[in-house]
C-alpha positions in Angstrom: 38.9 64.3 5.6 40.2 65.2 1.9 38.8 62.9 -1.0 39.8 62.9 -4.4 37.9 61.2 -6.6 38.6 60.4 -10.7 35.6 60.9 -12.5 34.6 59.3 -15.9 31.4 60.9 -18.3 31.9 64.5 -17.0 32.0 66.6 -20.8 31.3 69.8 -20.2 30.3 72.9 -17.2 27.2 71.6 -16.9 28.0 68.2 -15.9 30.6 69.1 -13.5 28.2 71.5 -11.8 25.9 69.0 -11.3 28.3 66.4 -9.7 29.5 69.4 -7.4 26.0 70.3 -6.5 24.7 67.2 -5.9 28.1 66.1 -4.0 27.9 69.2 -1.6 24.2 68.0 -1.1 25.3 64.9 1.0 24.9 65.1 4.7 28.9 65.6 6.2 30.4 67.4 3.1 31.7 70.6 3.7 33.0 71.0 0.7 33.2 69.7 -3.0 35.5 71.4 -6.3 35.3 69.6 -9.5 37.7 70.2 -11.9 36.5 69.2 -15.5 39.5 68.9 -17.3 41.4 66.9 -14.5 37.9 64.5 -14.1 38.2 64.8 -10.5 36.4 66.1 -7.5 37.9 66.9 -4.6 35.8 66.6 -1.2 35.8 68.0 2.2 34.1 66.0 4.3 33.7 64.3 8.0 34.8 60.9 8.7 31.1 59.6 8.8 31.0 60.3 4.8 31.3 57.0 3.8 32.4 56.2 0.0 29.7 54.3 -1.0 27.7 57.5 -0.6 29.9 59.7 -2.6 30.1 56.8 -5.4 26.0 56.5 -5.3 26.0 59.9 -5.5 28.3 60.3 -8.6 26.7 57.2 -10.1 23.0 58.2 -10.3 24.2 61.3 -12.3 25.1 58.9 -15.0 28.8 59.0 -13.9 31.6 56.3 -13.6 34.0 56.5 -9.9 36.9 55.5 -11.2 38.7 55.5 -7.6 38.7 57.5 -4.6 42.1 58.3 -3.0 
C-alpha cells in the first residue's frame, strides 16, 4: 500500500533523513523516500501499517502530519 504523506517542520537533509530513517524503522514498511522540497514522504508499506503509527512516528521527530493520502 502507497502513502503519501505532507510534512510540515522538515528544513533541511538532515531532517528529512531522520523522518526517512525512522519511518523505514516501523514494523511493515518496506519502503520510505522523503522529498524535502515537496514536504512529503512517500511510503511503501503493508496494510497492517496503520496511520496513527506513521503520524506518531513523524510527530515525535518534532514534525506536523499534515495529511496522509
Amino acid at each position: 500500500m502507497k502513502k503519501i504523506i505532507a510534512i510540515e517542520g522538515m528544513h533541511c537533509p538532515h531532517c528529512s533523513s531522520n523522518v526517512e530513517k525512522a519511518l523505514k524503522g516501523i514494523e511493515g514498511v518496506t519502503s520510505a523516500v522523503v522529498d524535502l522540497a515537496a514536504k512529503t514522504a512517500t511510503v511503501e508499506a503493508e496494510a497492517s501499517v496503520a496511520d496513527d503509527a506513521l503520524i506518531a512516528t513523524i510527530d515525535d521527530l518534532g514534525f506536523e502530519v499534515k495529511s496522509i493520502a
